[in-house]
C-alpha positions as CSV (number, residue, x, y, z in Angstrom):
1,X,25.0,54.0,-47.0
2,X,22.2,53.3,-49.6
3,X,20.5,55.2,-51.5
4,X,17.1,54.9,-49.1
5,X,19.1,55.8,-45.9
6,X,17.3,54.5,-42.7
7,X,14.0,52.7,-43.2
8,X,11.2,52.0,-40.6
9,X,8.7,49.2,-41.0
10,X,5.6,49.5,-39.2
11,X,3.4,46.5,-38.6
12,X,0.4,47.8,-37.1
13,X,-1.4,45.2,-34.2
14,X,-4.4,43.2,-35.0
15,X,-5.0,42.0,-31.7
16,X,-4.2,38.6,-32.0
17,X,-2.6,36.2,-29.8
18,X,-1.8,34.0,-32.9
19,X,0.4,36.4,-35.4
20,X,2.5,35.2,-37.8
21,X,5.9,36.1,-39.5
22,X,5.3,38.9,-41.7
23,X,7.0,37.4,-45.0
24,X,6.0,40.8,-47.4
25,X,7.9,42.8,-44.8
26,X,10.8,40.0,-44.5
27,X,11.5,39.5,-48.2
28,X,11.4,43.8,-48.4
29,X,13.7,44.3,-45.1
30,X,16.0,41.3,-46.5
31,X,16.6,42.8,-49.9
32,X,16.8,46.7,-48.6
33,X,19.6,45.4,-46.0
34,X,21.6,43.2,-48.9
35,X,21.8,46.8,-50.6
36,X,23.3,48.2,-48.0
37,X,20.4,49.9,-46.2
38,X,19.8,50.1,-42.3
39,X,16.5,49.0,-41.6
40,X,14.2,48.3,-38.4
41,X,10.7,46.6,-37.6
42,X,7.9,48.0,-35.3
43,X,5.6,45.3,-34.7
44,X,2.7,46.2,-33.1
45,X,1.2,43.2,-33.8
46,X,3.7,40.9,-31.4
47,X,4.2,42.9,-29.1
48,X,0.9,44.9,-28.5
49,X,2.6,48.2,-28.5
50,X,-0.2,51.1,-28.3
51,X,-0.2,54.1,-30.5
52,X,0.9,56.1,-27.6
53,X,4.3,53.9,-27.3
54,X,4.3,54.4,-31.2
55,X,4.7,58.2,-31.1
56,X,7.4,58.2,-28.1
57,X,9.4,55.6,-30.4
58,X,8.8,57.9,-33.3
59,X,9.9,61.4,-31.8
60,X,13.4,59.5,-30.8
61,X,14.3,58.7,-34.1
62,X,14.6,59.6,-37.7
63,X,13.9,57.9,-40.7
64,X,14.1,58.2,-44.5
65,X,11.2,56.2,-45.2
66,X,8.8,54.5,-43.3
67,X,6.4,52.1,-44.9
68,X,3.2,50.9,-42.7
69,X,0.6,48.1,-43.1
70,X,-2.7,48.0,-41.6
71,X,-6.1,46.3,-42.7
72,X,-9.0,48.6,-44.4
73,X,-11.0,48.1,-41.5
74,X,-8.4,49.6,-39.0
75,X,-7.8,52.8,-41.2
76,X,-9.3,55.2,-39.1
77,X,-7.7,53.6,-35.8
78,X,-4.1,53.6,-37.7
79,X,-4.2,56.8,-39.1
């Protein structure tokens, strides 16, 4: 195992139709898994998840890190 353990990536929805591949995410997930670290995706944004089916996926599991990406403008929303 890696020195980070399990990491969660959170991609938080902008509520488009019309996303596109989160390549900051990709490049990070890439190199973390080279290294030897397990590492998932959460994206709100394809799949329209709501917050609500955020916390259920969040009180199943456990994580090392989690990192999470959201617009200014959605701060209070995704906090």
């Amino acid at each position: 195992m890696s020195e980070y353990g399990k990491v969660l990536f959170i991609i938080h929805d902008l509520y488009q139709d019309d996303n596109h591949f989160p390549s900051g995410i990709g490049y990070l997930a890439a190199v973390l898994k080279r290294n030897g670290t397990e590492v998932e995706i959460y994206s709100q944004d394809v799949f329209h998840f709501t917050n609500d089916e955020l916390a259920d996926f969040l009180k199943k599991k456990e994580y090392d890190i989690i990192g999470l990406g959201f617009l200014a403008a959605r701060f209070k929303e995704t906090v």
